[in-house]
C-alpha positions as CSV (number, residue, x, y, z in Angstrom):
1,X,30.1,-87.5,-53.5
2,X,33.5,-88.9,-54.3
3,X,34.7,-91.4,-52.6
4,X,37.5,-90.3,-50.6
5,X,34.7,-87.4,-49.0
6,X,32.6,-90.4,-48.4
7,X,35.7,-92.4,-46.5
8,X,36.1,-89.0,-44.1
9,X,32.7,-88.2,-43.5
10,X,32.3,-92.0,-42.5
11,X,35.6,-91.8,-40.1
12,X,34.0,-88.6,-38.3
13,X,30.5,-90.3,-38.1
14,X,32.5,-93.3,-36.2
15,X,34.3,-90.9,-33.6
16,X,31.1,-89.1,-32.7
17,X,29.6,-92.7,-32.5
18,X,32.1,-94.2,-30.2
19,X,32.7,-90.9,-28.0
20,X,28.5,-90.7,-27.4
21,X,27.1,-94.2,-27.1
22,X,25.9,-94.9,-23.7
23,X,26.8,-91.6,-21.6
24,X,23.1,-89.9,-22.2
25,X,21.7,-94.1,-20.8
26,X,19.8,-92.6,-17.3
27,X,19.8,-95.0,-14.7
28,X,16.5,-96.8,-14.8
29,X,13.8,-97.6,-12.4
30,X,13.6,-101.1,-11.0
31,X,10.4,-102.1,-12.6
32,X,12.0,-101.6,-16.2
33,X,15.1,-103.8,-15.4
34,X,13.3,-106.6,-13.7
35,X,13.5,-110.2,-13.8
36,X,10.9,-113.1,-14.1
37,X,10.3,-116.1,-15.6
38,X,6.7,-115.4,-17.4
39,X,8.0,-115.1,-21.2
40,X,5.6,-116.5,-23.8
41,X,7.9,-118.9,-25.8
42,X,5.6,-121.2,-27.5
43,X,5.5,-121.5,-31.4
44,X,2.3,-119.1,-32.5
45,X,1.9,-117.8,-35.4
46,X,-0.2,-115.0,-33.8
47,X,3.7,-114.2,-31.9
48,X,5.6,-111.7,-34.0
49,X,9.2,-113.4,-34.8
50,X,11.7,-114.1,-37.4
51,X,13.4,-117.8,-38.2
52,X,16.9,-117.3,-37.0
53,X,18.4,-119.6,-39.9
54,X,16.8,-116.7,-42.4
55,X,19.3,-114.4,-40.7
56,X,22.8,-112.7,-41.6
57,X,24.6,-110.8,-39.1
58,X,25.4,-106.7,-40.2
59,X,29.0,-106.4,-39.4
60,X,29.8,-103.5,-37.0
61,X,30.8,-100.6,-38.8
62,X,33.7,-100.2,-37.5
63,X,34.7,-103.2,-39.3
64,X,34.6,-101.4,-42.2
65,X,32.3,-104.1,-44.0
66,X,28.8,-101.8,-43.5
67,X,27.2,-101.2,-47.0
68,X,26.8,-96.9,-47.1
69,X,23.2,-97.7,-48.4
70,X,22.4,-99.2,-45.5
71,X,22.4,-95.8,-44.1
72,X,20.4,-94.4,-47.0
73,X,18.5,-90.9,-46.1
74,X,19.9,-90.6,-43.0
75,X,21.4,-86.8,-43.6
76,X,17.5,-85.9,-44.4
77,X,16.4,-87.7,-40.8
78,X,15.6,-85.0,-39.4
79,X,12.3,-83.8,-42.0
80,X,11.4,-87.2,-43.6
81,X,10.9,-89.8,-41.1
82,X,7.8,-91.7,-40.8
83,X,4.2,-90.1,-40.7
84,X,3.3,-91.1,-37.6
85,X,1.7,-88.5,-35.9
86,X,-2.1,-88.3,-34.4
87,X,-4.8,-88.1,-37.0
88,X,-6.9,-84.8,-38.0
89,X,-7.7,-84.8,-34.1
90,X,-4.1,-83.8,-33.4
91,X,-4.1,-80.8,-30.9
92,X,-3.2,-77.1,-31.2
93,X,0.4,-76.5,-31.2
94,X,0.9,-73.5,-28.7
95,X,4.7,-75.0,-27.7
96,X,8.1,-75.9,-28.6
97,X,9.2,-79.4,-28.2
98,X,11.3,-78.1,-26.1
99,X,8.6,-76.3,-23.9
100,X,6.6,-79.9,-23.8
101,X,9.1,-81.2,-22.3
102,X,10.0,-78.8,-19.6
103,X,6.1,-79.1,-19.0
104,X,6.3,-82.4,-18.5
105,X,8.8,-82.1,-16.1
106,X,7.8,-79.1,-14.1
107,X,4.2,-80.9,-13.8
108,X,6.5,-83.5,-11.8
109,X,5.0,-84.1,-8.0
110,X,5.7,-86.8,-5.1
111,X,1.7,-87.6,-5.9
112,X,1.0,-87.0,-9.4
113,X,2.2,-87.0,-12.6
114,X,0.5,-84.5,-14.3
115,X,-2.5,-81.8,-12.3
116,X,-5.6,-82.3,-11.3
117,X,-8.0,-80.1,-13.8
118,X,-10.6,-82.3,-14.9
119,X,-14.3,-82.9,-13.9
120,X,-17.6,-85.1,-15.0
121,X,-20.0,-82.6,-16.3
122,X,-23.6,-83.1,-16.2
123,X,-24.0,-86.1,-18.8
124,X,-21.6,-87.4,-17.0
125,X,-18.7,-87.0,-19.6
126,X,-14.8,-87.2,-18.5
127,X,-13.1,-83.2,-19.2
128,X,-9.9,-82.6,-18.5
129,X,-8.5,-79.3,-19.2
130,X,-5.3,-80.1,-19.7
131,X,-6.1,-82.4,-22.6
132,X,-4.8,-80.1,-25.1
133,X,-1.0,-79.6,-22.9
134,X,-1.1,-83.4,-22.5
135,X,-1.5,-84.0,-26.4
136,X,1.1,-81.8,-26.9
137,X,3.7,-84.0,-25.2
138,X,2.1,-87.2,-27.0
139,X,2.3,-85.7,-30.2
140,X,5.7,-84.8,-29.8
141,X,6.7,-87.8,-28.2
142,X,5.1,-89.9,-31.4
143,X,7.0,-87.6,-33.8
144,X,10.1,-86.1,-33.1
145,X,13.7,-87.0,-34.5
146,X,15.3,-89.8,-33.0
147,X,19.1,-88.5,-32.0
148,X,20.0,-91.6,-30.0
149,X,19.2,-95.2,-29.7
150,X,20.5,-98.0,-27.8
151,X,19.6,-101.7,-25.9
152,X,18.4,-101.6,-22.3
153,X,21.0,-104.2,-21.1
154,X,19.0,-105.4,-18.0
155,X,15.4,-106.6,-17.4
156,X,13.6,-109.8,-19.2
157,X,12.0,-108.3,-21.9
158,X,13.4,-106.5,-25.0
159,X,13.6,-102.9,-24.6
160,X,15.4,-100.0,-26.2
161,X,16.1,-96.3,-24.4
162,X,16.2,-93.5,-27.2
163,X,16.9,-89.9,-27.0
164,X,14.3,-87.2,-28.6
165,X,15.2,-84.1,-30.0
166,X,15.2,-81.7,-27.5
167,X,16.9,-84.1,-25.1
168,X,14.1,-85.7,-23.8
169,X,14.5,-89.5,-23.1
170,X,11.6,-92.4,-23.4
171,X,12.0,-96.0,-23.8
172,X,10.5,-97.8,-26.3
173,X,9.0,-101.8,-26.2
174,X,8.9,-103.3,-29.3
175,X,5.2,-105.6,-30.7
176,X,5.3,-109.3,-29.7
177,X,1.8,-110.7,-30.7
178,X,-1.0,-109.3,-33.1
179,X,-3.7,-107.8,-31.7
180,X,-6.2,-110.8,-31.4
181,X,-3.7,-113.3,-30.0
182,X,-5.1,-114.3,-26.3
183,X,-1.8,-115.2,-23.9
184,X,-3.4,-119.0,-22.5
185,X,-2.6,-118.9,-18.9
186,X,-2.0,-116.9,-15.5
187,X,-2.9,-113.0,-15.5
188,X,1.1,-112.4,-15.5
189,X,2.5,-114.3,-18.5
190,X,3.8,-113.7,-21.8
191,X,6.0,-111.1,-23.5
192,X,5.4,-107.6,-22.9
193,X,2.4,-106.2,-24.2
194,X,3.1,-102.7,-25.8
195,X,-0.3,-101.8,-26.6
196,X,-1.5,-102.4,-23.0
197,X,1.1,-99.6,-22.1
198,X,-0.8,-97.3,-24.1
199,X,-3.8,-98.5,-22.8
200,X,-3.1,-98.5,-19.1
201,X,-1.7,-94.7,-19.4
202,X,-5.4,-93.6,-21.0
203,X,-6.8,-95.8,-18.7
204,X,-5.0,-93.7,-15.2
205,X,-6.0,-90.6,-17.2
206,X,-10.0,-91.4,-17.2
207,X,-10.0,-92.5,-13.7
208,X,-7.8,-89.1,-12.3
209,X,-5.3,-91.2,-10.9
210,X,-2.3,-89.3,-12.8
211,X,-0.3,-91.6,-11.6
212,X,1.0,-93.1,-14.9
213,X,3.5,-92.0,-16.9
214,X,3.0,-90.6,-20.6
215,X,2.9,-93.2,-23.5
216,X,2.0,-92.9,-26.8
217,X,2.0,-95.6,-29.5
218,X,4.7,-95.1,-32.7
219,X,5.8,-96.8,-35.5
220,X,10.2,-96.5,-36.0
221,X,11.6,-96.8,-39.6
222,X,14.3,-99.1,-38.7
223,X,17.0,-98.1,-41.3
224,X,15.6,-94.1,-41.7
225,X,15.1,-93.5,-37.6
226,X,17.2,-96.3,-35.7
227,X,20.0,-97.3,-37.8
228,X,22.1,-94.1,-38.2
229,X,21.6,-93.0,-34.3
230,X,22.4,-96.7,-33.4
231,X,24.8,-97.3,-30.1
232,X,27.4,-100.1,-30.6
233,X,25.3,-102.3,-28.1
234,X,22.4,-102.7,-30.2
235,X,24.1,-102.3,-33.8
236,X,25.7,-105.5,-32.6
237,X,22.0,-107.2,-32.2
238,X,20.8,-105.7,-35.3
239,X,20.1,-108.8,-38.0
240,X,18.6,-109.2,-41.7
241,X,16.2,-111.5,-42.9
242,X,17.3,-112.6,-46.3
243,X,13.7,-114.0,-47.8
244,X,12.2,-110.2,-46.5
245,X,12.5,-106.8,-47.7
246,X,11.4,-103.5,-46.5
247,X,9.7,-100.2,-48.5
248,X,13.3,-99.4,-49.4
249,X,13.8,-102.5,-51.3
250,X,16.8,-104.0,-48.8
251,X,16.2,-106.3,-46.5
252,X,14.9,-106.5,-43.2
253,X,16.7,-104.7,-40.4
254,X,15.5,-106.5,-36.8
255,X,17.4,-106.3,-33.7
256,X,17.0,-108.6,-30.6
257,X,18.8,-106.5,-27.9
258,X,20.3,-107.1,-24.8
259,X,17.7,-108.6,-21.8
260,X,17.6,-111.7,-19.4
261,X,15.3,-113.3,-22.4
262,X,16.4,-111.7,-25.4
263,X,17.4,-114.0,-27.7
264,X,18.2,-114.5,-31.4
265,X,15.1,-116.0,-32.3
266,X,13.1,-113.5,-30.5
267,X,14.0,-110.6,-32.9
268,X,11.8,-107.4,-32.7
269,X,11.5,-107.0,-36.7
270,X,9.1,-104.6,-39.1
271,X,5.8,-105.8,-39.5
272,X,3.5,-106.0,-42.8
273,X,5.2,-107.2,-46.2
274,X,7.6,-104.5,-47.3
275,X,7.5,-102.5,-44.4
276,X,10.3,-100.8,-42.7
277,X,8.2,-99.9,-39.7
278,X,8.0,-101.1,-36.0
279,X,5.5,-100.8,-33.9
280,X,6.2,-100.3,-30.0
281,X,4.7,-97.5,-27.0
282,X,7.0,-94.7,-26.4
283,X,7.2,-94.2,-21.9
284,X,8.0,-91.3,-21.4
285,X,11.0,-90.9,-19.3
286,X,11.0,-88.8,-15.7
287,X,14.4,-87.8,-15.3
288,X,13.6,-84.3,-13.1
289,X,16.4,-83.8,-10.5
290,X,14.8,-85.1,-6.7
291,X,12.9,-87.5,-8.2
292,X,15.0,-90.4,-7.4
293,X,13.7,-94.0,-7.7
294,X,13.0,-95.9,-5.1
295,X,11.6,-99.9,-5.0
296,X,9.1,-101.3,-2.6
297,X,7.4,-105.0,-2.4
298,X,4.1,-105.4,-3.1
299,X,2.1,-106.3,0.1
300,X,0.5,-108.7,-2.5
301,X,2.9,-110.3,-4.1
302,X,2.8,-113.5,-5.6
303,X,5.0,-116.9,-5.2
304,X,4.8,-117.2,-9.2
305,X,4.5,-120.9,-7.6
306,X,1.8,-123.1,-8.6
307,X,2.5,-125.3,-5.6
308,X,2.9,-122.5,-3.3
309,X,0.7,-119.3,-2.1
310,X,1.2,-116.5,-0.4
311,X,0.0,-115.7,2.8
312,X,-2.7,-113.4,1.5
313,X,-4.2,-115.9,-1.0
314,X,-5.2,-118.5,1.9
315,X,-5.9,-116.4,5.1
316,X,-8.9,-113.0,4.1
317,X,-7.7,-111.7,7.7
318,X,-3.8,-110.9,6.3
319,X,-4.7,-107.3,5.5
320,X,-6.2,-106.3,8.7
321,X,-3.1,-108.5,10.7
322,X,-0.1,-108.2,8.1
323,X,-0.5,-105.0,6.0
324,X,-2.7,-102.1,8.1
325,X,-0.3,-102.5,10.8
326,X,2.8,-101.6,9.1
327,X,4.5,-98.6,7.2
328,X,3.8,-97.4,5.0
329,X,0.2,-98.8,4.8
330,X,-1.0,-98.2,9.1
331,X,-1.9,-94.7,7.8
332,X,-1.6,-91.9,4.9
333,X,-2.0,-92.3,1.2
334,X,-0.4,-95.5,0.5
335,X,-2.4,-98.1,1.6
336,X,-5.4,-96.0,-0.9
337,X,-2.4,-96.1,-3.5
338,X,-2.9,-100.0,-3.6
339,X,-6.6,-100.7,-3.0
340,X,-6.8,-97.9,-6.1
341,X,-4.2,-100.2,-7.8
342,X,-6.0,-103.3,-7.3
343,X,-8.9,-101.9,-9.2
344,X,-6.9,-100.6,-12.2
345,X,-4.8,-103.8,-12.3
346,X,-8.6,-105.7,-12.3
347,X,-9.8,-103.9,-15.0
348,X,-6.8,-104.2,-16.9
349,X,-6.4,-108.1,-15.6
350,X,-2.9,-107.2,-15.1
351,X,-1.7,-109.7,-12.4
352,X,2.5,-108.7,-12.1
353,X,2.7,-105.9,-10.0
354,X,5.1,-107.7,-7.6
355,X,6.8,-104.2,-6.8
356,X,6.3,-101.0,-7.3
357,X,8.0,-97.9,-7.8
358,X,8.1,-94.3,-5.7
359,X,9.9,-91.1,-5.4
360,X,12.1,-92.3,-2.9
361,X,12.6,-88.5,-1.1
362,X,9.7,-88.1,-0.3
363,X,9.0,-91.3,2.0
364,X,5.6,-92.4,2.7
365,X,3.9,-89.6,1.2
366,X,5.1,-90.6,-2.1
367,X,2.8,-92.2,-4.6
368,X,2.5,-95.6,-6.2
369,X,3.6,-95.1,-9.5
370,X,1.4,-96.6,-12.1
371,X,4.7,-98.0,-14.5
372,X,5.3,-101.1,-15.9
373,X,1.6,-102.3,-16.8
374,X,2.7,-104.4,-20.1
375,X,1.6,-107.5,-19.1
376,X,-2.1,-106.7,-18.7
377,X,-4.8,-107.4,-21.9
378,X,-3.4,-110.6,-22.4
379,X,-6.9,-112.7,-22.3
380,X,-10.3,-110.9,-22.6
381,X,-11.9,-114.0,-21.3
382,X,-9.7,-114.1,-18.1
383,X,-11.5,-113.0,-14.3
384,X,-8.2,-113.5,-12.1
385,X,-10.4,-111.5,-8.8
386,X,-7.3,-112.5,-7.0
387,X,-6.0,-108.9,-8.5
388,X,-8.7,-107.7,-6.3
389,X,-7.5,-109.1,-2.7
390,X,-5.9,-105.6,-2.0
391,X,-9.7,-104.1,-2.0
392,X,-11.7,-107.3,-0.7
393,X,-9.5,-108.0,1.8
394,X,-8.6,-103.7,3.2
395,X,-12.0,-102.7,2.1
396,X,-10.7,-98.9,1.4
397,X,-11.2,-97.1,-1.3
398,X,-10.5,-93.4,-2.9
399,X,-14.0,-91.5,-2.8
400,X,-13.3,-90.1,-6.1
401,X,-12.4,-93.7,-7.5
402,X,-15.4,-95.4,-6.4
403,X,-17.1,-92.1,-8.3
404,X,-15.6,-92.5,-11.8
405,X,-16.1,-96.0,-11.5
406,X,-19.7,-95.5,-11.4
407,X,-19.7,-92.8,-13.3
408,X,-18.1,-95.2,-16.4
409,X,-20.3,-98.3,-15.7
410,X,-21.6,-99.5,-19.0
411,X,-19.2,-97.7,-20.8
412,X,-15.9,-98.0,-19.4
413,X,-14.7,-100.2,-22.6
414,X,-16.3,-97.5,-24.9
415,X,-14.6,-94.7,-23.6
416,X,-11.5,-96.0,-23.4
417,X,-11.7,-96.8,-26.9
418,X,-12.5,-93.0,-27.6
419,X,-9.9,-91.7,-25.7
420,X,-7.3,-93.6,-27.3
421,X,-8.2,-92.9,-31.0
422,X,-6.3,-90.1,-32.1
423,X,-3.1,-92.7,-31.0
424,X,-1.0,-93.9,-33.7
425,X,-1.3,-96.8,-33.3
426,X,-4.7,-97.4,-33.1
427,X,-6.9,-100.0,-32.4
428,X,-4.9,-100.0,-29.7
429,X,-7.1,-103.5,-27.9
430,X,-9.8,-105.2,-29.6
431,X,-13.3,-104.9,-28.6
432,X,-13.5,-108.5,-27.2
433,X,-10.9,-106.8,-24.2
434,X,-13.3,-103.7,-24.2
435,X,-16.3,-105.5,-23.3
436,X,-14.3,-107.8,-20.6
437,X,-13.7,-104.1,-19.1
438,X,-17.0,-103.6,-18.4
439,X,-17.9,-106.8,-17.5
440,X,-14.5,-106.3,-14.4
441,X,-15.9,-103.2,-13.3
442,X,-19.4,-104.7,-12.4
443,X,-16.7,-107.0,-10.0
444,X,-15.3,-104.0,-9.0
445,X,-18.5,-102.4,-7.5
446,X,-19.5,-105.6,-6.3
447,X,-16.6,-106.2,-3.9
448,X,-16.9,-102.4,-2.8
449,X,-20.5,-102.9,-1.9
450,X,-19.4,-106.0,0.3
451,X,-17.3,-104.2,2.3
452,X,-19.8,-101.1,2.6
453,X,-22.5,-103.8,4.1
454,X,-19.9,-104.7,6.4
455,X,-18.3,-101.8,7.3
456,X,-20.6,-99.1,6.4
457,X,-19.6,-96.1,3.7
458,X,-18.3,-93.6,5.9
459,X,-15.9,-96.4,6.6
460,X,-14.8,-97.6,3.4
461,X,-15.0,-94.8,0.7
462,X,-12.6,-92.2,2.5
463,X,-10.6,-89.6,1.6
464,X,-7.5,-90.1,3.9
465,X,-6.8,-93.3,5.8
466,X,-5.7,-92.6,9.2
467,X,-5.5,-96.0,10.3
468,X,-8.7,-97.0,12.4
469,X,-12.1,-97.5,11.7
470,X,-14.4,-100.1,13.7
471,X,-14.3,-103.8,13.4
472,X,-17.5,-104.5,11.4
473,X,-20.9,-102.1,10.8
């Protein structure tokens, strides 16, 4: 190509980029833009980071200093990005990327995120019928052509919001530690975990919550997937590490992004010598029209002061005199939404869930949704049954919850592990947090059978919560 064709395709590439860059950014729920102060910034070699004096700024190419092979096999994105697709389990492919994600969206409800059509049959095995429609979307999700890419310019922790083929939006969290790396401290600390994303989504699948949205593990070639669909927000974070190269020979391309903690030294760079690739979980984004976001305190929500607790962690009365007495939680599904919370945040040992997000149209009949769970698998060794409050202290739970939790007992960790195989990115947790699953859900069934020698079943495993139920059995 000579070079004055090069010069005007470059000008028209710069004119689409500047016209497009952040008017396809959806406005984002809460629990994606929040801030804390939990960040895991202590020097481990088990954290996943770049020396910043290694580093050299790319200029913005509209400075006119960006090397064209920087850009190299960008016009053949489309067919040869990065195999990253689910293995020879992969489903049958009876839609269009397209139809997926209409799907996905029409499935859309105030309580669920998906339908109910699954069952235990009688070996006591987890079916869902709608596993092959669900792998659909995770397939698609872990595989299909980037056409935009840009930072999430609010929130602590690195994020990026890209744009699918077939218009449908996800954001995607970058890896911070290796598998094996344990996060020392409180069940809420550390970076972002992206694996426990994938994790917590199979997880609200086994149990028939539905209540999570879809995630799926994927690896992004950063200079073949990210760096030609870039906006000018994150182009400006993107960095090189001199002393590194990637499969292409160059060196490599990391970006740090635009968050509360994102910082230069953080950078979120390809992993493995001469690799291109990033790992990160792909959330699905719900973007259906009524389905506004809406953000609610916790009932149980922590000081995040060592010196200081909150009302619920000193007085075992504060349900029955602080939460059962107001809205949402006097009566209806929400109240159930948290004590079903409190077990899958156990079992996860994710201790952050401050807030929490809803369809805001649809009031108090709207469920909990199960978002933002990266903080959880952090230490296989850690039993915070604080997480558990919600159900010690209300002593409600779902009928079919208490169910599947017996029905997995022994074997939760194990089939997990099953379920999320066919995921790219797999192992997606190591077996030490597998086991530690098994060994929450015994808690689990022990705090439920407290409250039923209290209260009695018919009083505690319910199927609606209508706000009264006698003082003790």
């Amino acid at each position: 190509m000579k070079l004055k064709q090069r010069f005007a395709i470059l000008v028209v590439f710069i004119i689409v980029l500047f016209t497009t860059r952040t008017h396809w950014i959806p406005h984002l729920p809460s629990s994606w833009t929040k801030q804390d102060d939990s960040a895991d910034r202590k020097n481990n070699p088990k954290i996943i980071h770049s020396d910043s004096n290694e580093l050299v700024q790319i200029q913005n190419i509209a400075d006119g200093d960006f090397e064209e092979d920087d850009i190299e096999n960008s016009e053949n994105n489309e067919v040869e990005l990065v195999k990253t697709g689910i293995d020879s389990a992969k489903p049958e492919i009876t839609m269009t990327i397209e139809d997926c994600w209409k799907l996905a969206h029409d499935w859309l409800s105030p309580r669920e995120i998906y339908p109910d059509d699954s069952y235990f049959d009688e070996n006591d095995n987890f079916v869902s019928r709608k596993s092959n429609d669900i792998s659909q979307i995770l397939h698609h999700m872990a595989t299909a052509e980037i056409v935009a890419a840009d930072v999430l310019p609010k929130g602590t922790q690195l994020k990026l919001i890209l744009e699918l083929k077939g218009g449908q939006k996800v954001v995607f969290k970058p890896q911070r530690y290796e598998r094996d790396y344990i996060v020392q401290g409180e069940s809420w600390d550390g970076f972002d975990r992206h694996n426990a994303e994938v994790a917590a989504f199979h997880l609200d699948h086994l149990l028939n919550f539905r209540r999570a949205p879809f995630v799926v593990g994927r690896k992004l070639h950063m200079r073949n997937e990210i760096l030609p669909v870039a906006g000018e927000q994150l182009r400006a974070t993107f960095r090189k590490i001199r002393n590194e190269t990637d499969d292409l020979g160059k060196p490599k391309l990391c970006f740090f992004g635009k968050c509360y903690y994102c910082k230069e030294q953080d950078l979120a760079c390809p992993q493995g010598k001469d690799s291109g690739l990033l790992e990160g979980s792909l959330n699905l984004w719900m973007g259906k029209a009524g389905y506004g976001f809406g953000k609610l305190r916790h009932p149980y929500q922590r000081t995040y002061k060592k010196n200081k607790k909150a009302t619920w962690e000193v007085n075992e009365d504060y349900c029955n005199h602080h939460v059962k007495v107001k809205e949402p939680y006097n009566k209806g599904p929400r109240l159930l939404d948290v004590t079903d919370g409190s077990v899958f945040d156990y079992l996860i040992m994710n201790g952050d869930r401050h807030h929490y997000e809803i369809f805001q149209a649809f009031g108090d009949e709207a469920m909990m949704i199960m978002m933002d769970n990266a903080k959880s698998y952090g230490n296989p060794d850690l039993f915070d049954k604080s997480i558990l409050a919600p159900m010690r202290q209300c002593c409600i739970l779902r009928k079919h919850t208490f169910q599947a939790v017996l029905n997995f007992r022994g074997k939760i960790g194990k089939v997990l592990d099953e379920s999320m195989k066919t995921d790219p990115i797999y192992p997606i947790v190591t077996q030490a947090h597998l086991d530690a699953m098994d060994k929450r859900l015994e808690h689990v069934i022990e705090t439920v059978n407290t409250c039923i020698e209290k209260y009695g079943r018919e009083h505690v495993l319910i199927d609606n919560w209508t706000g009264s139920r006698p003082a003790h059995h």
